[in-house]
C-alpha positions in Angstrom: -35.5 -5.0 8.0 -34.1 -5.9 11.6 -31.3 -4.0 13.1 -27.6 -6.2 12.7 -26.9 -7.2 16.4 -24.0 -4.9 17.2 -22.9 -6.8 20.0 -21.9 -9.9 17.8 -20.3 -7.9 15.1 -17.7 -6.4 17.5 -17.2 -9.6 19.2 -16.4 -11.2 16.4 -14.5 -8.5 14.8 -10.7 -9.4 15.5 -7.2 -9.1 13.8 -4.2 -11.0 14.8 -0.6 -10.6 13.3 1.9 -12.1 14.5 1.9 -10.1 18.4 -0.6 -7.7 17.2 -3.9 -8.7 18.2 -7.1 -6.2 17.9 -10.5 -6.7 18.5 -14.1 -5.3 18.3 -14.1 -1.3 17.7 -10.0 -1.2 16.8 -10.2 -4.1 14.9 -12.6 -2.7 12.6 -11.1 0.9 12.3 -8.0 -0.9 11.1 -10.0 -2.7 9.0 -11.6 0.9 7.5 -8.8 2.6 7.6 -6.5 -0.3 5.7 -9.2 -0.3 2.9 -9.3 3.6 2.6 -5.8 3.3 2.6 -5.6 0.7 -0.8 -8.0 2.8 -2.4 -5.9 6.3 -2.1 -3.1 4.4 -3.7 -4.6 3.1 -6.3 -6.7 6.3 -7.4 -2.9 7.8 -7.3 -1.5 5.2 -9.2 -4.5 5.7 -12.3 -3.6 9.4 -12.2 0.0 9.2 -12.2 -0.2 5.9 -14.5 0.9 7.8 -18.1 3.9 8.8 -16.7 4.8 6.2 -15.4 6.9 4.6 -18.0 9.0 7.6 -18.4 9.8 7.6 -15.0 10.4 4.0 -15.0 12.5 4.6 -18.2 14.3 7.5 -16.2 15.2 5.4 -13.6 16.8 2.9 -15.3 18.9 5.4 -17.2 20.4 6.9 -13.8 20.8 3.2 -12.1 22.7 2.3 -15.2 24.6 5.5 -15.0 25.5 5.2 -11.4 26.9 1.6 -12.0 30.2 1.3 -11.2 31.0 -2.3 -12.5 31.3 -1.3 -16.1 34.6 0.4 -17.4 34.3 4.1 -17.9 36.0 6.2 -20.9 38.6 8.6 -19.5 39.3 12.0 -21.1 
């Protein structure tokens, strides 16, 4: 198997954002570094994912507690 000509990869390796422009060795650390990135959060989302509707469920609770458009009872 033949070596992958280095020289080509990084030149046309490149990431432009709006005025954020990267190429060759940063480009592709971004690159790495945005997949390892995707992959943390979605391992943490399958571990946390059964609790997840009870927090969900939690949250709403308090939000509709905090709301202060609706009347209140006064003791």
């Amino acid at each position: 198997m033949a070596a992958p000509a280095l020289a080509r990869i990084l030149r046309a390796s490149q990431i432009r954002y709006r005025g954020f422009r990267a190429r060759g060795v940063p480009a592709i650390l971004i690159g790495v570094s945005g997949i390892v990135l995707t992959a943390g959060t979605v391992r943490a989302l399958a571990v946390a994912a059964p609790s997840l509707a009870e927090a969900l469920r939690e949250a709403t609770k308090l939000v509709d507690a905090m709301r202060t458009d609706r009347p209140r009872l006064r003791a």
